[in-house]
C-alpha angles and dihedrals in degrees: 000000000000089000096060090037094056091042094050084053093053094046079049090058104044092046077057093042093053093038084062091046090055092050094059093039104045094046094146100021140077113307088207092120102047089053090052084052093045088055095045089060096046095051097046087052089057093044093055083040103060090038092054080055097045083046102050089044094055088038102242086143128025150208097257107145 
């Protein structure tokens, strides 16, 4: 389960990372693929997201401190 966690992180932060590409080298056209980046980001952190709360309810993973 970390491993996929910290995969899906690091898929989160490239998505970022080429969303941001994409800003400094399509200044006057169209922003179409920043936008696509930007969504791809935002669906794979809900994605984590809802899995990290699937996870927690069937007790995959638990509260230890």
């Amino acid at each position: 389960m970390r491993v996929f966690v910290v995969l899906m992180l690091i898929a989160i932060i490239a998505s970022l990372g080429s969303a941001l590409v994409f800003v400094y080298r399509d200044r006057e056209q169209d922003k179409s693929r920043v936008v696509k980046a930007l969504t791809v980001r935002v669906a794979l952190s809900l994605v984590l997201f809802l899995l990290l709360m699937a996870a927690y309810l069937f007790g995959w993973i638990g509260d230890r401190l």
